[in-house]
C-alpha beads as a LAMMPS data file, in Angstrom:
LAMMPS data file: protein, C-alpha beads

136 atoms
135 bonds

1 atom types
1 bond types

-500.0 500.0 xlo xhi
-500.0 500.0 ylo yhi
-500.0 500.0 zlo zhi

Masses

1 110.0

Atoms # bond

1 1 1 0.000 0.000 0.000
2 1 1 2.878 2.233 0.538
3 1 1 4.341 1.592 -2.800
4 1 1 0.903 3.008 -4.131
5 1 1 2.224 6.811 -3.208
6 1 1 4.657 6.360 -5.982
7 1 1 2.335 5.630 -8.454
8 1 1 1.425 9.074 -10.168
9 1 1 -2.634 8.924 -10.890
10 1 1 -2.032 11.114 -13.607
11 1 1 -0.740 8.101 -16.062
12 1 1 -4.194 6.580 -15.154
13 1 1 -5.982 9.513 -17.047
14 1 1 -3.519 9.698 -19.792
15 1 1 -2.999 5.778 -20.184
16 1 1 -7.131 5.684 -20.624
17 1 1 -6.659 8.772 -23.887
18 1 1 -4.032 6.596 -24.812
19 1 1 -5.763 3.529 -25.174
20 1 1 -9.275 5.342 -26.704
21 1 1 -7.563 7.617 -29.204
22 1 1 -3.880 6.265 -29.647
23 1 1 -4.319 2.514 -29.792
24 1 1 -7.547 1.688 -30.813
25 1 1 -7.154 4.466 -33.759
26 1 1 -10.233 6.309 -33.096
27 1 1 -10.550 10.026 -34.275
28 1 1 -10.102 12.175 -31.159
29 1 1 -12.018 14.900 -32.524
30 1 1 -15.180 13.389 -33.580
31 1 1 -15.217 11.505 -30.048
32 1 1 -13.750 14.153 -27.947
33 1 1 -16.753 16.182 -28.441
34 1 1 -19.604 14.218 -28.319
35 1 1 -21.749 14.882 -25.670
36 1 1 -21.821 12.488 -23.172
37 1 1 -25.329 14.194 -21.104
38 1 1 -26.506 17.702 -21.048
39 1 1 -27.775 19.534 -17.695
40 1 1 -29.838 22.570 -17.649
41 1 1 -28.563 24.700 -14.851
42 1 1 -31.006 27.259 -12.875
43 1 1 -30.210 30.250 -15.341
44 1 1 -31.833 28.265 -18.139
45 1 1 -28.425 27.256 -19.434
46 1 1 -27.572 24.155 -20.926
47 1 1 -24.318 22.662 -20.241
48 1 1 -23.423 20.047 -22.737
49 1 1 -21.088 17.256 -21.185
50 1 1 -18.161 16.309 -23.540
51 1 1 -15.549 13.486 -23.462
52 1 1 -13.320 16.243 -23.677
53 1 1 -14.684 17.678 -20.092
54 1 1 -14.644 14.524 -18.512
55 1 1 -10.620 13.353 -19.721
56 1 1 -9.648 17.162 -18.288
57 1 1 -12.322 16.662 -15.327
58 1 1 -10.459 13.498 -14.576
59 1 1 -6.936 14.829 -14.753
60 1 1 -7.976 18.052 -12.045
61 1 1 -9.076 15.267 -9.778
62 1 1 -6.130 12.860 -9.990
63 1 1 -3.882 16.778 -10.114
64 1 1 -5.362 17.110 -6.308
65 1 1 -4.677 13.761 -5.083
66 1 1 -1.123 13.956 -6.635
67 1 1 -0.519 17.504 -4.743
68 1 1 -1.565 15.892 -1.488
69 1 1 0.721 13.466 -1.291
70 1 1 3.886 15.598 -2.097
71 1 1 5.932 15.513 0.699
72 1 1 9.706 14.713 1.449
73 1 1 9.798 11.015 1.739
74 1 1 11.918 8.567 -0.380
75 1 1 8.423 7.098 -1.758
76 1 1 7.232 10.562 -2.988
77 1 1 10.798 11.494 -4.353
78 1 1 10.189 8.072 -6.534
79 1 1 6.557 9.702 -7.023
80 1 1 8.209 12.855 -9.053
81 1 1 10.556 10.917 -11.240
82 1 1 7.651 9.214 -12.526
83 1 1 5.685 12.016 -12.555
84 1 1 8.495 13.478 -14.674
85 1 1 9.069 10.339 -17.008
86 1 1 4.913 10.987 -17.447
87 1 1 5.207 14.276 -18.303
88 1 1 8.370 13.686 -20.840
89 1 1 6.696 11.047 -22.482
90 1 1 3.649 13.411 -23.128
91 1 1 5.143 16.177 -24.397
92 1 1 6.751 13.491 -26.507
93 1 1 3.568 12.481 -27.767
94 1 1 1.899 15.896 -27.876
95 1 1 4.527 16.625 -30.438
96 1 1 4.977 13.242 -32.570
97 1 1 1.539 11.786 -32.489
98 1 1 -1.218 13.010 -34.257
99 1 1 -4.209 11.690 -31.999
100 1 1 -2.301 13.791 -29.294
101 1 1 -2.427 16.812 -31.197
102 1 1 -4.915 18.576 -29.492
103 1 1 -6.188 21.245 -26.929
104 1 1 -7.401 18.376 -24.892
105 1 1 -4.224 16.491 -24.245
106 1 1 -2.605 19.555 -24.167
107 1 1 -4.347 20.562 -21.368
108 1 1 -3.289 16.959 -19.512
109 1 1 -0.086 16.970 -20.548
110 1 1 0.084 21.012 -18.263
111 1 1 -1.676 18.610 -15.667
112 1 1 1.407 16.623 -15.337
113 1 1 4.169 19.643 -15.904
114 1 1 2.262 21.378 -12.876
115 1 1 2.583 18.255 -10.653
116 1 1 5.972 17.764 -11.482
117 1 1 6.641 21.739 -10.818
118 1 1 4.319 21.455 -7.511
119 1 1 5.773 18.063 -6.190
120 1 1 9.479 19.761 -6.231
121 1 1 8.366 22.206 -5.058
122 1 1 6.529 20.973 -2.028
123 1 1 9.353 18.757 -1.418
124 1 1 11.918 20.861 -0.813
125 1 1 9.656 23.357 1.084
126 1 1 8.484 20.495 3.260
127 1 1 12.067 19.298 3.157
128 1 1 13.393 22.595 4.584
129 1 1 10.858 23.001 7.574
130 1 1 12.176 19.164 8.591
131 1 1 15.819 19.989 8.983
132 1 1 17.189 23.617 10.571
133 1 1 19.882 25.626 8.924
134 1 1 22.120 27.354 11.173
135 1 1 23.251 30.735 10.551
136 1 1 26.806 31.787 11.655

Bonds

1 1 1 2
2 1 2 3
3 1 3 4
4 1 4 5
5 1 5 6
6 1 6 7
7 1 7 8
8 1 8 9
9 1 9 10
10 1 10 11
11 1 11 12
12 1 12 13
13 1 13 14
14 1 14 15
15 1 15 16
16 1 16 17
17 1 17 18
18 1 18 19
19 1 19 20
20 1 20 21
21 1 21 22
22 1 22 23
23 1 23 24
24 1 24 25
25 1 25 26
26 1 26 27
27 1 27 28
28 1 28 29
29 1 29 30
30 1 30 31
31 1 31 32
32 1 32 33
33 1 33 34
34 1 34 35
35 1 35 36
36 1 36 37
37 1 37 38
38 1 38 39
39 1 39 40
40 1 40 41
41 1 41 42
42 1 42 43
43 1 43 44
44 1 44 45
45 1 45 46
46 1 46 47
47 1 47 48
48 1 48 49
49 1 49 50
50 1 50 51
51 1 51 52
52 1 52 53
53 1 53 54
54 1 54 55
55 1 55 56
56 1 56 57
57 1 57 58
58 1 58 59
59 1 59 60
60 1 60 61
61 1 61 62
62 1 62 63
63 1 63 64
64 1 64 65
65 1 65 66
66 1 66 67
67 1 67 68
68 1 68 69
69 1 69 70
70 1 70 71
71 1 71 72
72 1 72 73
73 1 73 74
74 1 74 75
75 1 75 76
76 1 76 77
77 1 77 78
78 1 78 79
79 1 79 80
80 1 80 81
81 1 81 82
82 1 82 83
83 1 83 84
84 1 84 85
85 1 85 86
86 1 86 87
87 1 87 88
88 1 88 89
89 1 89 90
90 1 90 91
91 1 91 92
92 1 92 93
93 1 93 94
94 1 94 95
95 1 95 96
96 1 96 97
97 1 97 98
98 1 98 99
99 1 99 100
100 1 100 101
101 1 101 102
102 1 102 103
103 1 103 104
104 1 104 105
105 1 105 106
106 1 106 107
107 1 107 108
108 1 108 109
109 1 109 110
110 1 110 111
111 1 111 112
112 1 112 113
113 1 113 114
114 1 114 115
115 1 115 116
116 1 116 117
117 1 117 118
118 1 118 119
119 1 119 120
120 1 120 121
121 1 121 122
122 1 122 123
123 1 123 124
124 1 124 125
125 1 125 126
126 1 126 127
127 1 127 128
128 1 128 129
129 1 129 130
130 1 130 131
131 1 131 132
132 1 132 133
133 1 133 134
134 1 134 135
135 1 135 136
C-alpha cells in the first residue's frame, strides 16, 4: 500500500486517452466532443457534457490527489521521477503523435508539468521546515 504513493494517478488519465484515441485508432475529434449528457442549470443554461470535459475533469481530480501526497519522503521522491518520465513522455507524444495533437491532451499533458513543478516544489519546502539551517 505504501508503494501506491509512488504511483502518479495522472498516467491513469492519460494511459485511458491513450488507449481510446492512440491505440484503438479512433478520431479524437469526432469523439472528444460528443456529448456524453446535457444539464440545464437554474439560469436556463444548458451545459453540454463532452468526453473532452470529462478526460480534463479526470486529470484536475487525480492533479489534487497527486498535490496531497507531495511531501519529502523517499516514496514521494520516486513519485516525481515518474511524474516526470509521465510528463516527458507526453510532451513526446503531444509533439509526434497526431491523436495527441490537441487542446485536450494539451491541457493533460500542463496537468502533469504542474505536478511535477508542484511536487518539487513541495518537497523541498516540506524538506526545509524538517531539517534547521544554522546561521553563523
Amino acid at each position: 500500500m505504501r508503494y501506491l504513493r509512488a504511483f502518479p494517478f495522472l498516467a491513469i488519465v492519460i494511459i485511458a486517452y491513450n488507449l481510446v484515441f492512440v491505440w484503438r485508432g479512433s478520431p479524437p475529434d469526432r469523439i472528444l466532443l460528443q456529448v456524453l449528457a446535457s444539464v440545464t442549470l437554474p439560469s436556463g443554461s444548458v451545459w453540454h457534457i463532452t468526453t473532452a470535459d470529462v478526460f480534463i475533469i479526470l486529470g484536475l481530480a487525480f492533479l489534487f490527489v497527486e498535490v496531497l501526497s507531495a511531501g519529502a519522503r523517499t516514496i514521494s521522491l520516486i513519485n516525481h521521477g515518474l511524474s516526470l518520465l509521465l510528463f516527458l513522455i507526453c510532451f513526446l507524444e503531444f509533439l509526434l503523435v497526431s491523436a495527441c495533437g490537441n487542446d485536450t491532451f494539451f491541457a493533460l499533458m500542463m496537468m502533469t508539468l504542474i505536478d511535477v513543478v508542484a511536487g518539487y516544489t513541495i518537497s523541498i519546502r516540506s524538506a526545509r521546515r524538517d531539517f534547521a539551517i544554522e546561521k553563523d
